[in-house]
Structure formats: structure tokens, C-alpha cells
N, C-alpha and C positions, 0 to 999 in steps of 0.2 A: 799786608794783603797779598794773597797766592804768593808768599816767597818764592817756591820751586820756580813759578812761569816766571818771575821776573827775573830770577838765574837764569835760565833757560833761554831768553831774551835778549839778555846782557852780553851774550858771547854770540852773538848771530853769524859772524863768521864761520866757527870751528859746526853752525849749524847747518849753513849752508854749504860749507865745503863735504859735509858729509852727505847731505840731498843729492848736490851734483854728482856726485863720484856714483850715487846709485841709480841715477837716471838709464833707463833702458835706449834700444837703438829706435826709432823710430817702427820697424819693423814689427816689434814689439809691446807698441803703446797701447795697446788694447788687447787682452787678452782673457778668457771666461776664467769665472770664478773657481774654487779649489774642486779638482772633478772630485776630492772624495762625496761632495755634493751628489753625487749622480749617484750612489747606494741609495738616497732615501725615495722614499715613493712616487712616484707622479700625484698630483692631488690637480685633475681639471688640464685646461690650457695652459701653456709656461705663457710666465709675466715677462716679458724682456725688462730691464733696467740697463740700465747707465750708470757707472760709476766715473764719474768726470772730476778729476782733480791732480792732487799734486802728492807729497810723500806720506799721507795721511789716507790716503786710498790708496797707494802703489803697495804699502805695506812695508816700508823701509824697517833694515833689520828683524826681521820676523822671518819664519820658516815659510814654504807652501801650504796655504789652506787657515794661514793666520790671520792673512789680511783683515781690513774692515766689511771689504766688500764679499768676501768669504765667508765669511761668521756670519756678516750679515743675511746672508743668501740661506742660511743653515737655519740661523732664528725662525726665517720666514716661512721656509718647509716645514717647521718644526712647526707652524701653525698653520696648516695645509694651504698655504699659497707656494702654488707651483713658480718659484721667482727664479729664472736663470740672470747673473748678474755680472754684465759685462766690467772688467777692471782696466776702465783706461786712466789711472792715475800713472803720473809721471813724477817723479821725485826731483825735486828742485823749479820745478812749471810753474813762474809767476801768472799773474791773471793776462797778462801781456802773451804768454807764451802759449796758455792756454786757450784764446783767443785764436790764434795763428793757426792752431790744429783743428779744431774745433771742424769745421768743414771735413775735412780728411778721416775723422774721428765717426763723423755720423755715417757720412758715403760708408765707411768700412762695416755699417753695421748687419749682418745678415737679415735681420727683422728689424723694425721702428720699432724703438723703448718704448713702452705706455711711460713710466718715468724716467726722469733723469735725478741723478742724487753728487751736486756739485763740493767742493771744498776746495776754494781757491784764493789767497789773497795771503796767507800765512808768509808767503816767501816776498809778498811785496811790501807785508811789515820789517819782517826783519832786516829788508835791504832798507827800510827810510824811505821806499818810494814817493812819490805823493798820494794822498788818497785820491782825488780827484784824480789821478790815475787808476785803482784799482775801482773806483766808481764807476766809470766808462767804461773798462772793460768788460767787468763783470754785469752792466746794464747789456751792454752787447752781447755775451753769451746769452743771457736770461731770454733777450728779444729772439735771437733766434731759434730757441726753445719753443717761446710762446708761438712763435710764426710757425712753429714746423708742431704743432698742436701737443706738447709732449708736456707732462706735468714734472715741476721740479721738486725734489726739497733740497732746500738753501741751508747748506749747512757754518752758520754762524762763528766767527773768531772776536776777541777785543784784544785791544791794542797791551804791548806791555805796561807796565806803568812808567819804566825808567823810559819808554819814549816821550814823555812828556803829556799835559793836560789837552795840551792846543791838538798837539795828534790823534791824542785819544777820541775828543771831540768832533773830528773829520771820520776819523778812523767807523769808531762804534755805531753811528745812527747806518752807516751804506747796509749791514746784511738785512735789518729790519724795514732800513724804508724800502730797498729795492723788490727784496717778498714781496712787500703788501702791495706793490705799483704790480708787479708782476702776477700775482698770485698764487706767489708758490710756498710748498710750508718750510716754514721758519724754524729751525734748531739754533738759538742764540745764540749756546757758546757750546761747540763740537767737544772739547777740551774738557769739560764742566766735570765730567766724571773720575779723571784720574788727575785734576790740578790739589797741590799741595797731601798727591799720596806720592810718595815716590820710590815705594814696589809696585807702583803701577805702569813707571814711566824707565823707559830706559837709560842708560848711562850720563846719555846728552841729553835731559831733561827737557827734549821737545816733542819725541813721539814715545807713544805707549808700546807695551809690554805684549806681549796675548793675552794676559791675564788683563792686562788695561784696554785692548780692544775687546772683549768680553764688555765687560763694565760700559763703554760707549755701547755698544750694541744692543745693551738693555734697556740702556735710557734714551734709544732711540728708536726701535723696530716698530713701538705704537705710530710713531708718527710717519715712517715710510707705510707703514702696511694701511695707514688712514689716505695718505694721499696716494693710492693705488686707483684708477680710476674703477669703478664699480661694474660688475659685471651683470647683464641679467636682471 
């Protein structure tokens, strides 16, 4: 079952020593989507979004204008939502860490998100954290979301397998219960579209290609573009 994730998994070390090594300076933690973006139209008022995460939005090993939150930004013009899509993904940012900025992250924003678009707990599986760890913290960004009136989508992980049954079980229920407690939209598992292809996935068989953020991006842009709060 997904051999690739559970290689991919297996060596979390050589996974995270490549996260941290890409992590930007602080300075830098939030920065707008690929300006090739700015050629296409205006279509209306710009959507502001959030992209809040770890090396799954930073875009690790990818070119400028690869990213998730890039392509994602392009999808969305490409069906006249005006969405400008801030890229505060930080490579190697457990939910711990993520938390810690998270304040500094919004103050920085020139306009308030209508959404925000998370992905965070990837680096607290493969350290072994406790879940009950990435639960709280990831309850605590959500809440502060929900407090500051800004719609999320939760973007969903599962546990490896070779972490075992007992983990998986802690692990897998937090991205679905916490959506539904919070009310935000749920993509179950982020991963779903490039696991067990691996011309999708890069070398270190934990983040995708361009060609494998394409493929997320399709199987995901209904559901951001649904939780866009309604204009009008």
C-alpha cells in the first residue's frame, strides 16, 4: 500500500535535513505568488489568499512560478477569479513552528485573506512527534482563523504506514475532525495525486515535481475556488 510514501517516510531524516537546509530567512517568509501571474487579466476585485504551510507550499526544489501556490494562483485566473496568492510556506515549519509565526505572518499582510490555504503537520510526522501535539497546534491556528473571520482549506496528510497502527489512529482522524469543528474545507490527503507515481515525485520521494504540483492543483482548485467566500 503507496510503497513510494512509505519509502519516502522511512528515511525522514535525509527528508528533513533537506526541508531545513531550504527554509528561507525570516525576512522572507511570506512572499506573492509567481509575478509571471500578473500577464493574465484582471477578471473583478483581487481575492487575497494565504498560503500558510511548510515545504509543500514553499515550493522546495522547484523553479520560480512552480510552486503550489503559484500554479495554484494561475488555475484560478484561468477561471476569472481574480486570486492574488500570498506564499508564506516555510520549508522544514512543524505545526509548532508554524504556530509561533503565525501572528507576524498575518500583521505582515498588506490586505486580510478572504481565505487561508494551510498544510502543516507533514514535518511533525516524520519527526515522531505526538499527534496530540500537532492537534493543538493546528486547533490553534484554525482558531485563530476562525477568530479573525477568514475561511480556511485544511489541507489533509495520513500517517506513513511504517509508523505504525497506534500513530496512524492519533494521526488521521485530526485533519477531518478539526475542518468539520472549525468549518473549513477539507482535502484529505494533499499527497493523493502524485503517491505511488514517481515521475511525479521528486528524487526524495516526499515532494512533487512541477509536473506533480500541476496534478495537485487539479485535484484541488474546485475546492479552493468553492470555499472562496461569495461575492455579490
Amino acid at each position: 500500500m503507496r510503497p513510494h510514501y512509505i519509502v519516502a517516510l522511512v528515511l525522514p531524516a535525509l527528508a528533513l535535513a533537506a526541508c531545513d537546509k531550504a527554509a528561507p530567512p525570516p525576512s522572507e517568509q511570506t512572499s506573492s505568488a509567481a509575478t509571471a501571474n500578473d500577464a493574465l487579466p484582471v477578471m473583478g476585485p483581487e481575492r487575497p489568499i494565504l498560503a500558510f504551510g511548510d515545504s509543500l507550499l514553499a515550493g522546495y526544489g522547484l523553479n520560480d512560478g512552480e510552486s503550489y501556490p503559484a500554479r495554484l494562483e494561475q488555475a484560478l485566473r484561468a477561471r476569472g477569479i481574480n486570486a492574488r496568492i500570498t506564499n508564506a510556506g516555510v520549508s522544514g515549519d512543524t505545526t509548532a513552528a508554524g504556530l509561533q509565526r503565525l501572528d507576524f505572518t498575518l500583521s505582515s499582510q498588506t490586505a486580510k485573506p478572504e481565505l487561508a490555504i494551510i498544510s502543516l503537520g507533514g514535518n511533525d510526522m516524520l519527526r515522531s512527534l505526538p499527534p496530540a501535539q500537532t492537534r493543538e497546534n493546528l486547533e490553534a491556528i484554525l482558531k485563530r482563523f476562525k477568530d479573525q473571520n477568514v475561511r480556511v482549506v485544511l489541507l489533509g496528510l495520513l500517517a506513513a504506514p511504517n509508523l505504525g497502527k497506534d500513530y496512524a489512529a492519533q494521526f488521521n482522524p485530526i485533519y477531518p475532525q478539526l475542518a468539520q469543528k472549525y468549518g473549513a474545507v477539507l482535502v484529505p490527503f494533499f499527497l493523493q495525486p502524485v503517491i505511488d507515481k514517481p515521475d511525479l515525485m521528486q528524487k526524495d520521494h516526499v515532494h512533487p515535481t512541477a509536473i506533480g504540483v500541476d496534478a495537485i492543483v487539479s485535484a484541488t482548485v474546485d475546492d479552493v475556488a468553492g470555499a472562496l467566500p461569495k461575492k455579490g
